[in-house]
PDB file with one MODEL, atoms N, CA, C and O in Angstrom:
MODEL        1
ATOM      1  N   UNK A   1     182.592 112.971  66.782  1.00  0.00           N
ATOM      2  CA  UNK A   1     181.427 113.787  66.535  1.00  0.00           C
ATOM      3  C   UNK A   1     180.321 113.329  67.463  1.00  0.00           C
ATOM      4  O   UNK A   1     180.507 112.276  68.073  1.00  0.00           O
ATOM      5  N   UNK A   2     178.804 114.226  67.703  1.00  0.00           N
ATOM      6  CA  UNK A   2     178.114 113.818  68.401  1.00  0.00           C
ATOM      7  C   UNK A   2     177.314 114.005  67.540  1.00  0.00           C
ATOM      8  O   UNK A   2     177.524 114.702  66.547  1.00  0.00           O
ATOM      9  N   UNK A   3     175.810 113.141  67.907  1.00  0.00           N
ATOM     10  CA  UNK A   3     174.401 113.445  66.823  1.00  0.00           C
ATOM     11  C   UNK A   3     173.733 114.704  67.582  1.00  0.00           C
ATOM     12  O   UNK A   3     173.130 115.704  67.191  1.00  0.00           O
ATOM     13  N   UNK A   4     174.151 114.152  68.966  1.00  0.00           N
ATOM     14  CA  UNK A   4     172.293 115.028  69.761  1.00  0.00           C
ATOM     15  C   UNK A   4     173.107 116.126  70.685  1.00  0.00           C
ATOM     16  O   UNK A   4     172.409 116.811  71.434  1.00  0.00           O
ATOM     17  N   UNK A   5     174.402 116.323  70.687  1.00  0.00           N
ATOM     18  CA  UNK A   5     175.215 117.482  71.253  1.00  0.00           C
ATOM     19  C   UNK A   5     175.953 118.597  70.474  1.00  0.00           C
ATOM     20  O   UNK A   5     176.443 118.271  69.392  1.00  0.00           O
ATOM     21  N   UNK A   6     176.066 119.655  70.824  1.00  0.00           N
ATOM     22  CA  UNK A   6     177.102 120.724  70.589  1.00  0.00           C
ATOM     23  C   UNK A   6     178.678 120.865  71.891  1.00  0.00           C
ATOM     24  O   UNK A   6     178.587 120.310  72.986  1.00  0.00           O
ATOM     25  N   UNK A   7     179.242 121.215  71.718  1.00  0.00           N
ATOM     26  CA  UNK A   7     180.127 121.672  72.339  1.00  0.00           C
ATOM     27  C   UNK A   7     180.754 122.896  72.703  1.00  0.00           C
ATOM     28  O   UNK A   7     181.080 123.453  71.654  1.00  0.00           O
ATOM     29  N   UNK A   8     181.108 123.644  73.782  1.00  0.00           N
ATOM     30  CA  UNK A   8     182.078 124.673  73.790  1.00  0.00           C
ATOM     31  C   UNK A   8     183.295 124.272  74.639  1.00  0.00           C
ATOM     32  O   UNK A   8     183.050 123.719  75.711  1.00  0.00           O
ATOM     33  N   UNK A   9     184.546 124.477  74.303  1.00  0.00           N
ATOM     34  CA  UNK A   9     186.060 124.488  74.633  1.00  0.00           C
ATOM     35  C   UNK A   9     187.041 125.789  75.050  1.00  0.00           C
ATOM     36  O   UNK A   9     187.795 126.367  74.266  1.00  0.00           O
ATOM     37  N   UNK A  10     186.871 126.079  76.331  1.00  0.00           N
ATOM     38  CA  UNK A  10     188.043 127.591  76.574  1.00  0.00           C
ATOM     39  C   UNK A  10     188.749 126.944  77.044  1.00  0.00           C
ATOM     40  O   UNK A  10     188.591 125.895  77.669  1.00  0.00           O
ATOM     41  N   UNK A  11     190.048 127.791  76.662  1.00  0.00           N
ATOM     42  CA  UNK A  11     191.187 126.774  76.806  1.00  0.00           C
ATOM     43  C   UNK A  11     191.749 127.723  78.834  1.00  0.00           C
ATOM     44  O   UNK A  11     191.768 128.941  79.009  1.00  0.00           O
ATOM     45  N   UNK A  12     191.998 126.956  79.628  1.00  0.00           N
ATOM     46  CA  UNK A  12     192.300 127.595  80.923  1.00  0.00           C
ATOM     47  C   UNK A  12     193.669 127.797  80.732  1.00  0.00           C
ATOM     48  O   UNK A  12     194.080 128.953  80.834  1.00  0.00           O
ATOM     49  N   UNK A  13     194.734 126.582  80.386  1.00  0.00           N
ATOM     50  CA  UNK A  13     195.777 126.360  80.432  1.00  0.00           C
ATOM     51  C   UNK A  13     196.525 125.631  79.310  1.00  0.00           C
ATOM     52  O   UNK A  13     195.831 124.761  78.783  1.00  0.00           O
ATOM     53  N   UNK A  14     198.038 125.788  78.694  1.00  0.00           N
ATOM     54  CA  UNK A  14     198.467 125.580  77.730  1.00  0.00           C
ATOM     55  C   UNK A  14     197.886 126.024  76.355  1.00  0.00           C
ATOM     56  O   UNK A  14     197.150 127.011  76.367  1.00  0.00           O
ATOM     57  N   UNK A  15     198.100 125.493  75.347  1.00  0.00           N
ATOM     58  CA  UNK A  15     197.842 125.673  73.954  1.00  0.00           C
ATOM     59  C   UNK A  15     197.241 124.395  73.286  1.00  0.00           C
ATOM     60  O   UNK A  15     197.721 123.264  73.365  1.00  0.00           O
ATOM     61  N   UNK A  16     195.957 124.812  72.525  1.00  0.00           N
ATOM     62  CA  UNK A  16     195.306 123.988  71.936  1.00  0.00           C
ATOM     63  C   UNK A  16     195.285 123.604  70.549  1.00  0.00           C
ATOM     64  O   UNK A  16     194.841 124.536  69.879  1.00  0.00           O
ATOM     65  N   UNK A  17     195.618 122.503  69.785  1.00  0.00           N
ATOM     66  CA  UNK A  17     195.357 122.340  68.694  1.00  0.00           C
ATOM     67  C   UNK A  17     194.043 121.835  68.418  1.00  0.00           C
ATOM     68  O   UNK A  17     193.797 120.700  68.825  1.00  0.00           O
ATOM     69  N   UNK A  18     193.011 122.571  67.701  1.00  0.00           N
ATOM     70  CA  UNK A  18     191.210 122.153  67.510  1.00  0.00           C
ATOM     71  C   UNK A  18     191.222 121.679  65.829  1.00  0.00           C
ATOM     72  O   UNK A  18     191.667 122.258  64.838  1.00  0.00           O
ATOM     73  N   UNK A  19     190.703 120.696  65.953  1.00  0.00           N
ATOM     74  CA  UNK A  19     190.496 119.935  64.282  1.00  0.00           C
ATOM     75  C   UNK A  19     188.861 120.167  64.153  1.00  0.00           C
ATOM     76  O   UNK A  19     187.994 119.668  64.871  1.00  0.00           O
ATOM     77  N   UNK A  20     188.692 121.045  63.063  1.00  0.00           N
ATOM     78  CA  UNK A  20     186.870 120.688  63.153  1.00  0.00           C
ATOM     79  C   UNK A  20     186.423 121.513  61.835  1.00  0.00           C
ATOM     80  O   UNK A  20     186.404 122.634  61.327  1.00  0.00           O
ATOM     81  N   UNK A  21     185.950 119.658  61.577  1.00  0.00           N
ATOM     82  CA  UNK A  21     185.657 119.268  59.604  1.00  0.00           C
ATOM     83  C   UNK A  21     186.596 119.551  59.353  1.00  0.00           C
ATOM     84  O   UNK A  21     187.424 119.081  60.134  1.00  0.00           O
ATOM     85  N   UNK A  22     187.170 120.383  58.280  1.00  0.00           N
ATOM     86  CA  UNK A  22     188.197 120.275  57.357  1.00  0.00           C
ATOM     87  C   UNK A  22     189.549 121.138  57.925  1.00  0.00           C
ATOM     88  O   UNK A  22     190.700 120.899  57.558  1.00  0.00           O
ATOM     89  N   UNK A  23     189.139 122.257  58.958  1.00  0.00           N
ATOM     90  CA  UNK A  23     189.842 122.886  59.451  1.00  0.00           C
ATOM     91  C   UNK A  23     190.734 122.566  60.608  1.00  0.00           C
ATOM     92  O   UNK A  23     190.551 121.527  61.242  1.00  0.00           O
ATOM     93  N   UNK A  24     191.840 123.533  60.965  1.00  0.00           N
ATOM     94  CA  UNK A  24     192.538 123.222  62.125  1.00  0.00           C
ATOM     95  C   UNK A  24     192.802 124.803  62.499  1.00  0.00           C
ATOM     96  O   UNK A  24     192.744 125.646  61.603  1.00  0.00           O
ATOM     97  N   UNK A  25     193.132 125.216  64.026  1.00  0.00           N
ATOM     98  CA  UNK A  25     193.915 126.253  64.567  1.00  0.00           C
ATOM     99  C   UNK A  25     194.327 125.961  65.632  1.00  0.00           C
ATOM    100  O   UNK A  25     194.053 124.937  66.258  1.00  0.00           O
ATOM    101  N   UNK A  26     194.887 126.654  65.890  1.00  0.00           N
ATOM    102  CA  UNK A  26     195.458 126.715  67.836  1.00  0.00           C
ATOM    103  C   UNK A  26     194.543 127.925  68.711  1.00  0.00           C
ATOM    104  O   UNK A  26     194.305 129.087  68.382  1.00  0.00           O
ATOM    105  N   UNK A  27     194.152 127.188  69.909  1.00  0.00           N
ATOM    106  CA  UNK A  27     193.768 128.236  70.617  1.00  0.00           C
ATOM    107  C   UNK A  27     194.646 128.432  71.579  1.00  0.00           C
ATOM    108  O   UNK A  27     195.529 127.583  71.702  1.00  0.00           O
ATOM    109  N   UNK A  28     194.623 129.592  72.495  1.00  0.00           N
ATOM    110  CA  UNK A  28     195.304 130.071  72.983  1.00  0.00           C
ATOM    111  C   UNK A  28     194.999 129.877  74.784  1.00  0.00           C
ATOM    112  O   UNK A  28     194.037 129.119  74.905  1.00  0.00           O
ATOM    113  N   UNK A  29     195.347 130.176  75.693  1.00  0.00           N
ATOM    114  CA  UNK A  29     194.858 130.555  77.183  1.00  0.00           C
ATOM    115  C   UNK A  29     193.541 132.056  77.005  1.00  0.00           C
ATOM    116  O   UNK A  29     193.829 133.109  76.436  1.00  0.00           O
ATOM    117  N   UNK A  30     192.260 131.783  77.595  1.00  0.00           N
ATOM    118  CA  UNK A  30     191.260 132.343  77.322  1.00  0.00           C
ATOM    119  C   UNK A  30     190.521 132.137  75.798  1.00  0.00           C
ATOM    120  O   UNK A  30     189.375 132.487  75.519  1.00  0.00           O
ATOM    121  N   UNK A  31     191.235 131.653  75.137  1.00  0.00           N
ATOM    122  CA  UNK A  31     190.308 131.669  73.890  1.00  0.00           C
ATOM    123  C   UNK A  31     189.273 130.501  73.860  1.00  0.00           C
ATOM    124  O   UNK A  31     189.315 129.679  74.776  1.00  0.00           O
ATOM    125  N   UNK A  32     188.431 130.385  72.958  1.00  0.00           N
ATOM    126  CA  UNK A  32     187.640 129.449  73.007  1.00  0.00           C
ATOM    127  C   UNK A  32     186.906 128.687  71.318  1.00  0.00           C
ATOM    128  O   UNK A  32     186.826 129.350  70.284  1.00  0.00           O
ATOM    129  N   UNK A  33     186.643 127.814  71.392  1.00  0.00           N
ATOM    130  CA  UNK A  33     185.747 127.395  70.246  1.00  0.00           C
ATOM    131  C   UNK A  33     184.358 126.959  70.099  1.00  0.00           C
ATOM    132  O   UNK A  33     183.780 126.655  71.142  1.00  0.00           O
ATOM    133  N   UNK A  34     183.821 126.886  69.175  1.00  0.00           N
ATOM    134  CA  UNK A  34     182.098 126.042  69.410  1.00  0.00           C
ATOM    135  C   UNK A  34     182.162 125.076  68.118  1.00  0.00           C
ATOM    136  O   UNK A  34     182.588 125.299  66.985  1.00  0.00           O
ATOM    137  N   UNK A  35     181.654 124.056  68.629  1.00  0.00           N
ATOM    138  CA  UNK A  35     181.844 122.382  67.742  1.00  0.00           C
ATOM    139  C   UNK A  35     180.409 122.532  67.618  1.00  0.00           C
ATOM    140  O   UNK A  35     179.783 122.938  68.598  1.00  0.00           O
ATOM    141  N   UNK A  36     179.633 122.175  66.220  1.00  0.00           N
ATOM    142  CA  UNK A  36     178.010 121.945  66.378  1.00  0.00           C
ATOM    143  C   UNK A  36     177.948 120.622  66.258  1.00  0.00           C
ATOM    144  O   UNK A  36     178.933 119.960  65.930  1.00  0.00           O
ATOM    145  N   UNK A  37     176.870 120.143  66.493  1.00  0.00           N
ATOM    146  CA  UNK A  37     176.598 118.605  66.422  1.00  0.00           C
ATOM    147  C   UNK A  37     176.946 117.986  65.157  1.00  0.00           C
ATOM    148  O   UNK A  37     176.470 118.538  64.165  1.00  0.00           O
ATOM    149  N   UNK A  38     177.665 116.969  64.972  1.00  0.00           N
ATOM    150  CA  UNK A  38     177.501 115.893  63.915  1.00  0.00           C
ATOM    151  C   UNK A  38     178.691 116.896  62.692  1.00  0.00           C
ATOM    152  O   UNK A  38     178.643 116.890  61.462  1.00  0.00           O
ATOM    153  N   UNK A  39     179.355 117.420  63.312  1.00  0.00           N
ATOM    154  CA  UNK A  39     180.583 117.896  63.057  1.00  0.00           C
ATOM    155  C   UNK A  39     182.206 117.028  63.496  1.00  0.00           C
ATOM    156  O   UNK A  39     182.423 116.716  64.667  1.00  0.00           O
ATOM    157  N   UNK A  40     182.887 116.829  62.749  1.00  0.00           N
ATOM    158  CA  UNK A  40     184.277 115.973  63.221  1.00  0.00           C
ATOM    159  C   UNK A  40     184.583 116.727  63.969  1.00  0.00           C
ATOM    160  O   UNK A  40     184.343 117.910  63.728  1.00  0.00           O
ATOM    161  N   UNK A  41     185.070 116.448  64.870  1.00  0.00           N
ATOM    162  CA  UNK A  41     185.906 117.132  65.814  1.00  0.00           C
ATOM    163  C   UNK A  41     186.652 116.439  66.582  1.00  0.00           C
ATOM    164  O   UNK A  41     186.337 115.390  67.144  1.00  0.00           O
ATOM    165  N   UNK A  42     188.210 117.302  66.660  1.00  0.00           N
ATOM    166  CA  UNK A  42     189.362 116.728  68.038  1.00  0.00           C
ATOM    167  C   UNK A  42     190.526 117.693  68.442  1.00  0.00           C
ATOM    168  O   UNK A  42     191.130 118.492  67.726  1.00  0.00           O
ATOM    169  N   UNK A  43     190.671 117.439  69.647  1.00  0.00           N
ATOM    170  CA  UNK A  43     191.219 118.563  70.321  1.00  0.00           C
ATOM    171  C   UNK A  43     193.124 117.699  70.418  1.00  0.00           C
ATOM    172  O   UNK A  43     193.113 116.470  70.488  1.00  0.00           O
ATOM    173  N   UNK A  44     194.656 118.465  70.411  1.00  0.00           N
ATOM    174  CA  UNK A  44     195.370 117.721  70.949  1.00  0.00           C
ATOM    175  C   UNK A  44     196.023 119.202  71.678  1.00  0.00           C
ATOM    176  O   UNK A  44     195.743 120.390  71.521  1.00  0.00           O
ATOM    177  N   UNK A  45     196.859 118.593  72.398  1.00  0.00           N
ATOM    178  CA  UNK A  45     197.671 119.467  73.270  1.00  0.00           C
ATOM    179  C   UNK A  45     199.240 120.042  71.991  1.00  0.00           C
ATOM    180  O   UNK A  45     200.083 119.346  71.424  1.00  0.00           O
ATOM    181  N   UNK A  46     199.080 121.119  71.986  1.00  0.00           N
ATOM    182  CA  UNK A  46     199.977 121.656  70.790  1.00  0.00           C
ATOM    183  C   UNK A  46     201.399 122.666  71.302  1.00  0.00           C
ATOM    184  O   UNK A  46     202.223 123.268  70.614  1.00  0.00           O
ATOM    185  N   UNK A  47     201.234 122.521  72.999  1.00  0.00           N
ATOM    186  CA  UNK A  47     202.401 123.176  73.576  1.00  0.00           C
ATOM    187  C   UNK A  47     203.348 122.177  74.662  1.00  0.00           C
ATOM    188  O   UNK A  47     203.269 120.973  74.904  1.00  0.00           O
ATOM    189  N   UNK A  48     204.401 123.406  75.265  1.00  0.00           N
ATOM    190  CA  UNK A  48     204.835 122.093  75.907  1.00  0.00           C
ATOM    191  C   UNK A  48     204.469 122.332  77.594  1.00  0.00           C
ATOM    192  O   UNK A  48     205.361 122.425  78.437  1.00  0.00           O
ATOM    193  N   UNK A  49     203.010 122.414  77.916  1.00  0.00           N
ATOM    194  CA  UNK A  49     202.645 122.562  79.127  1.00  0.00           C
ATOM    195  C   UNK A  49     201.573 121.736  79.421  1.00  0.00           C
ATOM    196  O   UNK A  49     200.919 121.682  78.380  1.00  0.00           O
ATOM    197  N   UNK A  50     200.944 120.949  80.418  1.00  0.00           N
ATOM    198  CA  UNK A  50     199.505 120.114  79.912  1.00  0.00           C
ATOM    199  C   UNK A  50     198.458 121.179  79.910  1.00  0.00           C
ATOM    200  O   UNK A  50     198.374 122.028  80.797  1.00  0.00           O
ATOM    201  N   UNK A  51     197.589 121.092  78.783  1.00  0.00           N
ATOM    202  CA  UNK A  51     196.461 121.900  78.424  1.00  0.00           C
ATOM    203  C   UNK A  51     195.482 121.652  79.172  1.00  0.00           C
ATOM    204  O   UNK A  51     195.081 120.503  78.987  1.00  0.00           O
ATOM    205  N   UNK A  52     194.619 122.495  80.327  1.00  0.00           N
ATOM    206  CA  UNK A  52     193.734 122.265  80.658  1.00  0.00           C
ATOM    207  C   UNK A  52     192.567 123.166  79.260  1.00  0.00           C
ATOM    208  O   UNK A  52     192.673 124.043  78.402  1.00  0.00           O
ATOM    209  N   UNK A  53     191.385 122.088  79.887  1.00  0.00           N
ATOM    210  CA  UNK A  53     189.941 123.418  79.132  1.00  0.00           C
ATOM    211  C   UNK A  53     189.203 122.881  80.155  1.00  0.00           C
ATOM    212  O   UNK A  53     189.399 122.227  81.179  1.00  0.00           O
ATOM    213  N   UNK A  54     187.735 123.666  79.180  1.00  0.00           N
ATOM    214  CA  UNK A  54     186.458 123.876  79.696  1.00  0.00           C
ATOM    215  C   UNK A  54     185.548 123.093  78.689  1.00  0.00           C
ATOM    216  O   UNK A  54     185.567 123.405  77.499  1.00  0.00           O
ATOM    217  N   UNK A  55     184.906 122.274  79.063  1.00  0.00           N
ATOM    218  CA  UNK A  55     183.949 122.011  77.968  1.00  0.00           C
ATOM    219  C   UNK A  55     182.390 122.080  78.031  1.00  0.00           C
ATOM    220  O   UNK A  55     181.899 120.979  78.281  1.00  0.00           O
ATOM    221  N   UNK A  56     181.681 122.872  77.903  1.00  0.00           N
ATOM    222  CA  UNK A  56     180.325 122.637  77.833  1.00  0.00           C
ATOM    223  C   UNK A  56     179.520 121.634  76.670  1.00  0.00           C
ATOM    224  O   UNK A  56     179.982 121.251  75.596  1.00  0.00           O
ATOM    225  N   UNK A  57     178.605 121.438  77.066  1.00  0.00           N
ATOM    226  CA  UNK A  57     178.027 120.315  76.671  1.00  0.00           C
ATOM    227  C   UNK A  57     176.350 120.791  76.450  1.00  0.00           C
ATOM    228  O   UNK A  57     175.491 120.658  77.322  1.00  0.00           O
ATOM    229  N   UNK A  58     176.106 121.397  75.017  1.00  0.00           N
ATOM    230  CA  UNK A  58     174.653 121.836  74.919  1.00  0.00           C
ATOM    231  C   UNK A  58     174.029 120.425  74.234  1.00  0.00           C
ATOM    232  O   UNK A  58     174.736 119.579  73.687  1.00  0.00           O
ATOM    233  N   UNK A  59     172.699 120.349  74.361  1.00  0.00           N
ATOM    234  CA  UNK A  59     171.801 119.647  73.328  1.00  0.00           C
ATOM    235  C   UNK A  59     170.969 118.711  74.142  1.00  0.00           C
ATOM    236  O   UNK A  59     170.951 118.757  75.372  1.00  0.00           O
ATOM    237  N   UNK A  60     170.154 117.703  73.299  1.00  0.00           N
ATOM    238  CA  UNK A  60     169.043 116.982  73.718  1.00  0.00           C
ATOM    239  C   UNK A  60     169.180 115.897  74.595  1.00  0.00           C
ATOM    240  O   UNK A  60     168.364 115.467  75.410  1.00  0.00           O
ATOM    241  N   UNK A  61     170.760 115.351  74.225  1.00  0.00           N
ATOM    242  CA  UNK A  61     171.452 114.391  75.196  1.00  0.00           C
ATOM    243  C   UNK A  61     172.451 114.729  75.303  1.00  0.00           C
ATOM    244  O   UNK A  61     172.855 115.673  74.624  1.00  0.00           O
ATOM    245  N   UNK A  62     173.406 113.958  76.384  1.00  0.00           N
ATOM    246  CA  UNK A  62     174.654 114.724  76.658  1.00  0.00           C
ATOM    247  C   UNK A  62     175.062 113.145  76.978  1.00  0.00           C
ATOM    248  O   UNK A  62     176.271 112.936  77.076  1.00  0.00           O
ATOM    249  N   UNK A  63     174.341 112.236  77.116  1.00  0.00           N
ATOM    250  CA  UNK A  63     175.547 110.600  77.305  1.00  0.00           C
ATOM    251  C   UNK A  63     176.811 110.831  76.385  1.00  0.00           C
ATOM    252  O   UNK A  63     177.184 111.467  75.398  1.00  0.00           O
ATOM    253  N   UNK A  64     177.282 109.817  77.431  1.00  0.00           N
ATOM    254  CA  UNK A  64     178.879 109.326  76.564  1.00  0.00           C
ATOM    255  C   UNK A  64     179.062 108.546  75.384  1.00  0.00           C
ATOM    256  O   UNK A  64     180.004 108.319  74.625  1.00  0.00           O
ATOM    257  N   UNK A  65     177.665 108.149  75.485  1.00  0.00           N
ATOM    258  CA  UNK A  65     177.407 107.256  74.424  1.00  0.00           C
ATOM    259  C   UNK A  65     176.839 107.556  72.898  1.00  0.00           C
ATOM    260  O   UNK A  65     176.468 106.890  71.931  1.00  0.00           O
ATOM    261  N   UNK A  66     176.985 108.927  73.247  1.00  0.00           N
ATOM    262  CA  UNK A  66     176.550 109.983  72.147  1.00  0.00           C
ATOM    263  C   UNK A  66     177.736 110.055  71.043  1.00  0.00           C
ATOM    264  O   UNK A  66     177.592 110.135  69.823  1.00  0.00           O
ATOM    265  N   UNK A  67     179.052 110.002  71.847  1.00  0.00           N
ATOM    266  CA  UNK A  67     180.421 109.772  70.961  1.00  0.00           C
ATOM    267  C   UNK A  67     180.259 108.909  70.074  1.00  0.00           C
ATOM    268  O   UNK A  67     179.751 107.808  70.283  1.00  0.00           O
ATOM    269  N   UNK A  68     180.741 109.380  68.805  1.00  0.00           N
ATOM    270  CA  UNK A  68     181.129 108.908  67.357  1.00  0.00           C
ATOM    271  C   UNK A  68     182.375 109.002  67.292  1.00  0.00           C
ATOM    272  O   UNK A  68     182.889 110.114  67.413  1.00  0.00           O
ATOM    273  N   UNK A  69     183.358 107.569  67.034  1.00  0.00           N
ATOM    274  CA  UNK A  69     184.911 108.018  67.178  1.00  0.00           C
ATOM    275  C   UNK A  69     185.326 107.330  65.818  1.00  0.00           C
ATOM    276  O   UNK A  69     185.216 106.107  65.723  1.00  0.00           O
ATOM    277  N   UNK A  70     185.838 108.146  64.677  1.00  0.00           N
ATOM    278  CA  UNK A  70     186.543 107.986  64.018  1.00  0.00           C
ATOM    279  C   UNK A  70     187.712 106.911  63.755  1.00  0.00           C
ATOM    280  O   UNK A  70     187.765 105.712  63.482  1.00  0.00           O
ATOM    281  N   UNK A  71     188.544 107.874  63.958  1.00  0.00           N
ATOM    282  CA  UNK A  71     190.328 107.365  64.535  1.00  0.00           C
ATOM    283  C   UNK A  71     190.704 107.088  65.930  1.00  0.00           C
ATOM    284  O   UNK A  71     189.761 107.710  66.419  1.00  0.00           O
ATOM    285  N   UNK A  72     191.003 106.879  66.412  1.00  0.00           N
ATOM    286  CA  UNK A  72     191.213 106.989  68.230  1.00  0.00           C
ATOM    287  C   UNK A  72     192.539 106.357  68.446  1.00  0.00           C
ATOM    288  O   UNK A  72     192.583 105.145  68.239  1.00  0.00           O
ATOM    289  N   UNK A  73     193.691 106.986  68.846  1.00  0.00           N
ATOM    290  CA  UNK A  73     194.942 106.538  69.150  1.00  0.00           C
ATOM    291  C   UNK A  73     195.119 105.959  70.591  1.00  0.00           C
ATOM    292  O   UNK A  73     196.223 105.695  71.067  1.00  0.00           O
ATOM    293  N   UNK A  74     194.230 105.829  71.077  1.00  0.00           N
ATOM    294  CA  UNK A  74     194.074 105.901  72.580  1.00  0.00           C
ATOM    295  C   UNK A  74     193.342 103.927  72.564  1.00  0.00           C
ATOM    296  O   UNK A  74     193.450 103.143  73.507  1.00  0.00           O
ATOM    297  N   UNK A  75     192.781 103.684  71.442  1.00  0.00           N
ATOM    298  CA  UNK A  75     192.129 102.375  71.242  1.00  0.00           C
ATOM    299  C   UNK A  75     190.674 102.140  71.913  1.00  0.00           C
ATOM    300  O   UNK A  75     190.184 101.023  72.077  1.00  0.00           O
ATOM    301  N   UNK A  76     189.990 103.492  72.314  1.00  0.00           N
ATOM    302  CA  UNK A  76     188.706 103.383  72.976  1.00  0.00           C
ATOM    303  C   UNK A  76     188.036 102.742  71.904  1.00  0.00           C
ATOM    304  O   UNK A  76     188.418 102.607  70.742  1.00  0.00           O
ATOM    305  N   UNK A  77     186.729 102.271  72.576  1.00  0.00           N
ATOM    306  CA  UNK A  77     185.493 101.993  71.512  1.00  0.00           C
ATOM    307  C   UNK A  77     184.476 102.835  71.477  1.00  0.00           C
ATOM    308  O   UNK A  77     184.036 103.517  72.403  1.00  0.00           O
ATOM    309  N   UNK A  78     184.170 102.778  70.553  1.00  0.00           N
ATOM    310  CA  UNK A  78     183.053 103.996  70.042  1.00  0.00           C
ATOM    311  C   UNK A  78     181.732 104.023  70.771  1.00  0.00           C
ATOM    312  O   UNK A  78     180.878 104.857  70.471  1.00  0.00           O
TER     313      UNK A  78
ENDMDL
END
């Protein structure tokens, strides 16, 4: 999640699985989503092609350091 950002995600390439708050769907090639701030959110690759997107980045800050990480399978730090 972020405090001081929003997000938008179109998917260019492959198939998207989007987690955000309690929900989940798949997006598709051209489709897209909007994450608001201080909302859970995570994206995984849900086909068998690598998923490109798009992500915009609205709000007051946009650092990296804005990330709030939950779970992280990857072992980053928050």
């Amino acid at each position: 999640m972020h405090r001081h950002r929003s997000e938008y995600w179109v998917v260019v390439a492959g198939r998207a699985r989007i987690h955000y708050g309690d929900e989940s769907h798949d997006l598709e090639v051209n489709e897209s989503t909007y994450h608001g701030k201080e909302v859970i959110h995570a994206l995984k690759n849900s086909g068998d092609i690598p998923l490109e997107i798009i992500e915009v980045q609205v709000g007051s800050y946009l650092g990296e350091d804005d990330i709030v990480r939950f779970d992280d399978i990857y072992g980053r730090n928050s």
